[in-house]
N, C-alpha and C positions, 0 to 999 in steps of 0.2 A: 504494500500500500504506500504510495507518495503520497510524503505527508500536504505537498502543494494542494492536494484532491480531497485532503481528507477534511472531515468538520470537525477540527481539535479549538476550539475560544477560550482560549486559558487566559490566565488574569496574572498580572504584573504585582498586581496591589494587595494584600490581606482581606476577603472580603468583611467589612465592620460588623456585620451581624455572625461570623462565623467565632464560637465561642471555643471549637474542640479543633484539633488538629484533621482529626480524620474530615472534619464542614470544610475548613477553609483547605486544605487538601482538594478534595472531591469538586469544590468550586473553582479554585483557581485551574485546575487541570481539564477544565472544560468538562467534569463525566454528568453535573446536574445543573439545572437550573430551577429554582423555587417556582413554583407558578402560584403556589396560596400557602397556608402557613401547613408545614407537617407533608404538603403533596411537591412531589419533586416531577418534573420528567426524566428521563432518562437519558441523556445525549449519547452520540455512538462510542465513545470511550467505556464511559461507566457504565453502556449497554453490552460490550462485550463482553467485560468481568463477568456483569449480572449473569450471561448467560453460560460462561465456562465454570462457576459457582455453581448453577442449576445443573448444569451435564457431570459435576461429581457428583452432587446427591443423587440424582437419576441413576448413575452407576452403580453408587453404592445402594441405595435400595435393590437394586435390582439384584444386585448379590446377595442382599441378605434373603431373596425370594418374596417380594411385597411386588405389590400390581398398580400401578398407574393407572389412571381415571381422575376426570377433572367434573368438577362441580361447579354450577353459578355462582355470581358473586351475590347477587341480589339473593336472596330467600325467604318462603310466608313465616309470618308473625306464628300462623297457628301451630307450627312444628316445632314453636321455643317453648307457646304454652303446654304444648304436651309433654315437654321435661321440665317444665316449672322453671326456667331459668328467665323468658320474656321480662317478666317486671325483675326480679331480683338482678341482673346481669348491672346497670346502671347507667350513667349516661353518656358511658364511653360507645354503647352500640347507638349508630346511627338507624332512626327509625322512619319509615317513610309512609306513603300512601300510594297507590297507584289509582289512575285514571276511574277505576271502577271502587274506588273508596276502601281498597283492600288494604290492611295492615301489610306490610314488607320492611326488610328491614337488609342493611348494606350487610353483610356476614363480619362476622369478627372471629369466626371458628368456624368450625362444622359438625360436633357431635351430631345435633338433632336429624342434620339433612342424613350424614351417611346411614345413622341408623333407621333412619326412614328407608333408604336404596336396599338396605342388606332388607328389613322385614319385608320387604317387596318382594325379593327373590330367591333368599334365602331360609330351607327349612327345614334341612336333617342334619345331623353332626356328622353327616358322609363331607360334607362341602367343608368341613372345618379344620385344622386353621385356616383363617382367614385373615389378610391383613392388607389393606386398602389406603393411599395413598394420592395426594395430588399436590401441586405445584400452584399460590394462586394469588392474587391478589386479594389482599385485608382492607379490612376500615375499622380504625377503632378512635374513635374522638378523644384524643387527648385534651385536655384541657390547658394545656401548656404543652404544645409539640415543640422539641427543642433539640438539638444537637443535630440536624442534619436529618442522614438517614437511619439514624442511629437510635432513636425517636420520633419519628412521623406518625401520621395519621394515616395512610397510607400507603401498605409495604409488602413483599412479595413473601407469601409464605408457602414451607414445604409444612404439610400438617397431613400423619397418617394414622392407623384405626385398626387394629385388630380385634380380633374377634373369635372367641373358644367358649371350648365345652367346660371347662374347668377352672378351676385359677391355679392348678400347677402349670397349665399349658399357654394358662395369660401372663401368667411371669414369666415363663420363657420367653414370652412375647418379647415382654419388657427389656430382659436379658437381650435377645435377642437385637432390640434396636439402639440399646447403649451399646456394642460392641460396633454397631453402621455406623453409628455417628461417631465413636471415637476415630474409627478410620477414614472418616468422612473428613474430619477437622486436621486428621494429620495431613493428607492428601492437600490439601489448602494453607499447607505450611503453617499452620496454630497449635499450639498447646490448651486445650480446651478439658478442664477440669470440672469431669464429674460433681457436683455436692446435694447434700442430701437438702430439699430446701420442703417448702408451704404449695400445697396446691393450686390455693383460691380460690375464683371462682369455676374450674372446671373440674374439681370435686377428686375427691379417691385420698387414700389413706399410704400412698408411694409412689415418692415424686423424686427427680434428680433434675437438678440444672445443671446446664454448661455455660462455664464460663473460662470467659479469657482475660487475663488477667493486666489487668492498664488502670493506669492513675485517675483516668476520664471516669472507670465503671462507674454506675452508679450503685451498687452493691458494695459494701462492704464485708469481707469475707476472710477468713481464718484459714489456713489450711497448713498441712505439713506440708516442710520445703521438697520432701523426698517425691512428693506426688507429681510436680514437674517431671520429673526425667523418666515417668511410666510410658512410655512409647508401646503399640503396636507392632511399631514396624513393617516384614517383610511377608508374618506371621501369615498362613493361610487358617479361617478356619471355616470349618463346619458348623453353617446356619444350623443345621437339624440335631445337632450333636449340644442335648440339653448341658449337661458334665460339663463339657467341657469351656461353653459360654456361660457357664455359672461361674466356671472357674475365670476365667479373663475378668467377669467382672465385679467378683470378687476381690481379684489384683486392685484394679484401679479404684477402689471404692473403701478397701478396709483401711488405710490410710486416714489420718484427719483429714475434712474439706467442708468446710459448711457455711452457708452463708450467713449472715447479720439475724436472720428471722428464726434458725435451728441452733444456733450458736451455745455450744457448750461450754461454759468456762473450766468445770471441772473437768470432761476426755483432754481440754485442749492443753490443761497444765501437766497430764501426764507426758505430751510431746519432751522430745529432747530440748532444753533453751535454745537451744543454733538452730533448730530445726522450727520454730513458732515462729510463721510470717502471718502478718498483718497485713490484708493491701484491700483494692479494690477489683471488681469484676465485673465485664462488660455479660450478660446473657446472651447467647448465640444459641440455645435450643432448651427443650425439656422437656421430658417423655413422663408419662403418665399411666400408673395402674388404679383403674376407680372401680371396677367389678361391675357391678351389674344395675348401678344407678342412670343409668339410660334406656339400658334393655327392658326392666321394668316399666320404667314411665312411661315406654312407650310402645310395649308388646314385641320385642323383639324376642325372639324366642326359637328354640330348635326342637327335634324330636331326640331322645335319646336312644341307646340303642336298646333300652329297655322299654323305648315306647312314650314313656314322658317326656312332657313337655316343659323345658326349664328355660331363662333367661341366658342369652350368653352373655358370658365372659367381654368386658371392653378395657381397652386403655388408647388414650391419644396419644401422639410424637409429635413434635413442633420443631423445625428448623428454619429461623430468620435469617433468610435468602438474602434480602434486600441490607439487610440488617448487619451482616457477615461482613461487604465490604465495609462498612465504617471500622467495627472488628480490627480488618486485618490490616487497616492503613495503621490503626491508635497500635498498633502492636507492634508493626513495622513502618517506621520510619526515619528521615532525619531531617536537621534543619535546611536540607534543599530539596527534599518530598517526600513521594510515595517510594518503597522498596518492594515490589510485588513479589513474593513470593511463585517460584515458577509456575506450580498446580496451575494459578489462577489468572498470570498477568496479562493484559488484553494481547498484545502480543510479544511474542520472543523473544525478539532481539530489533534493537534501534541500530542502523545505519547512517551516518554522519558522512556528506561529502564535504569536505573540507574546503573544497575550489570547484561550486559550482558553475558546468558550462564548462571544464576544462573538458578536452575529451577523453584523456586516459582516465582521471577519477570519476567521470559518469561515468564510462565503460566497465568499467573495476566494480561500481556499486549495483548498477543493473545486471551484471553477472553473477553477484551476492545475490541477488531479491532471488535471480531465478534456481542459482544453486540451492538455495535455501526452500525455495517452495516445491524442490524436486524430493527435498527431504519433510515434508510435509510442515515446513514452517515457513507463515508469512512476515514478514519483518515489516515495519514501519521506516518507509526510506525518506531522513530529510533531505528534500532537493528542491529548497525552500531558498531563496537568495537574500539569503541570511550572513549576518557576520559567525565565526564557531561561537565563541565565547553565548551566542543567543542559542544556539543549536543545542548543544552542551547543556544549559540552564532547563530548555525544554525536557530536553531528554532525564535528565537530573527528576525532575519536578512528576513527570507523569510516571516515573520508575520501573522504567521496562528492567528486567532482571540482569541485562547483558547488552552491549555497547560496541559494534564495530566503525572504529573511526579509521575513512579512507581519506590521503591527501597525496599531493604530488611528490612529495620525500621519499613515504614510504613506499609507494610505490617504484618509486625508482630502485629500492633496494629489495624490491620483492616481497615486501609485506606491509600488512594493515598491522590496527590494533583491537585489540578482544578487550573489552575493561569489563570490570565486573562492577555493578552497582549497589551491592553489597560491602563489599571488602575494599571499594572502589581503586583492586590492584588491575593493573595492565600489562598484557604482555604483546609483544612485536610475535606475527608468524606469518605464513603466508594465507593467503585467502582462502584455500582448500583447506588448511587445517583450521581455520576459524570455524569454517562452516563445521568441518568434522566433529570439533569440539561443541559447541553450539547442540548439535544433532544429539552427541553423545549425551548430554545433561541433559536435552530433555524426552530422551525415550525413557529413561529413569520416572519420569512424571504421566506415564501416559497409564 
């Protein structure tokens, strides 16, 4: 992509209403623009991310064996009074009327709907497990939307539903999608810590938030220092293998980690003194086991194999899509921008021609785009008649992970340079090894 072609409107200036790093980040880099207080657009920057953020979670549900389906955003009133939550929920859901005077209301979740879908269709414990998932946009009326996307009113949510005969088999559930999501958040370059937190208002009696851990959260949260370094890794496991995902999350769980609202004083004084950190934490998902307070309210029910009819088993999962990027700017960064993590960054690698219009460094750098998209990656090429030191600051600012700067020198001696935007070390090689390098880092990510 030539960045001459592309719609990047970045900003020079600190925008004044931007209060967090990851706002004035996300604005000045052109990825959003405010259009009312808490509703963002998306611009094709921050539309990228958004959407290589959404192709991990899809992947990793998909791994864990969970089925995609999307639901409206709009939904009837009468399907909240039938779980009793309509008036109790308060006045962060948006309520409406339609033309024919019908109660509707913007969704802010969707217990009610799915368990409307499943009792429609679902009615033996042959069909079960079950576990249902979709990708969507929210509306929840903040009453002070603030920080960006960080806090809106309007935000992209992964939110999914399981559904058993049992509550050994709806823990597994549970089990089951704390182990997606830990691997979801490594996959996206985060350290996202499990802690045992308050349901609220979507009810059930075991709940786990994730958090990432940044000065911004708005959580204050307790945890052992050792819980950081519990990595996943390269680990392959077995969704169906109860054992052995009880064990995994087990690991990442027996450890202190709690937030401001669960907060132990006494488990936490038995931590080691070096090992008791105090910080804050941003929320990027939470899974939920509530049992059968929806199923009832609203007749959801299976046959068993003994011919009864019982309530199934539920719990929801929530992963803040839109939410994630602000996450992983407030997490990676520094005072000249974004450092994207590869999982997620909109694209690869940045190209800098040093003397544009020369024809050996155009030629050098169009050679790179195509090398590079022969290896399935497309690069963001400046070929912008820009001074470097501007080029450089852009590149700096929107934090593509990696940095090939071409000029008439190097080329004369047969090489570019590779800078890493990380470490921001650089090394001289020739263009085929840039490429090759570039390649090699990120089949690692795929």
């Amino acid at each position: 992509m030539r960045l001459s072609r592309y719609f990047l409107p970045v900003l020079k200036e600190n925008p004044a209403e931007a209060q967090i790093v990851s706002h004035r980040y996300m604005l000045r880099a052109g990825m959003i623009k405010q259009q009312a207080a808490g509703i963002y657009s998306w611009l094709p920057l921050g539309y990228r991310v958004l959407k290589r953020i959404e192709q991990i979670v899809h992947e990793e549900q998909a791994r864990a064996g969970h089925i995609p389906l999307l639901m409206p955003t709009l939904q009837p009133a009468d399907l909240w009074r039938e779980s009793g939550r309509y008036d109790d929920y308060g006045q962060e859901m948006l309520r409406i009327k339609d033309r024919h005077d019908r109660d509707m209301l913007f969704g802010p979740t969707n217990e009610e709907m799915i368990t409307d879908i499943f009792r429609a269709h679902v009615g033996s414990y042959k069909d079960l497990p079950m576990t249902l998932y979709h990708i969507q946009w929210k509306f929840r009326d903040e009453v002070r939307p603030r920080f960006g996307v960080m806090r809106g009113r309007e935000f992209l949510m992964k939110d999914g539903y399981n559904f058993d005969l049992d509550k050994d088999a709806a823990l597994h559930a549970y089990n089951r999608h704390m182990v997606s999501y830990l691997r979801t958040y490594e996959r996206m370059g985060l350290t996202a810590i499990p802690m045992r937190a308050a349901s609220g208002p979507i009810g059930g009696d075991n709940t786990h938030e994730f958090l990432v851990l940044a000065s911004t959260g708005e959580s204050e949260v307790f945890y052992d220092a050792a819980v950081t370094e519990l990595k996943l890794g390269a680990r392959e496991v077995d969704f169906d293998n109860r054992a052995e995902v009880a064990s995994i999350c087990e690991e990442f769980t027996t450890l202190y980690a709690r937030t401001d609202e669960t907060h132990d004083a006494t488990l936490f004084d038995q931590i080691p003194e070096d090992r008791r950190k105090v910080g804050r934490g941003i929320e990027v998902g939470q899974i939920f086991y509530f049992g059968t307070k929806y199923s009832e309210a609203m007749g959801a029910t299976v046959v068993t194999p003994e011919g009864t009819k019982v309530p199934v088993e539920m719990g929801s999962h929530g992963i803040g899509v839109s939410r994630l990027l602000g996450a992983i700017i407030e997490a990676s960064h520094d005072d000249k921008g974004i450092i994207w993590p590869e999982g997620v960054t909109p694209f690869p690698v940045g190209i800098v021609n040093l003397k544009q219009g020369d024809a050996s460094t155009d030629l050098a750098c169009e050679s790179l785009c195509k090398a590079l998209a022969a290896k399935g990656l497309e690069a963001l090429y400046d070929d912008r008649e820009e001074r470097a030191g501007a080029k450089f600051a852009t590149m700096d600012l929107i934090g593509l992970p990696w940095r090939i700067t071409v000029g008439p020198r190097g080329l004369a001696n047969g090489v570019v340079e590779l800078t890493s935007r990380r470490t921001g070390i650089s090394e001289e090689m020739s263009a085929e090894a840039a490429v090759e390098r570039v390649a090699q880092i990120y089949a690692a990510h795929r």
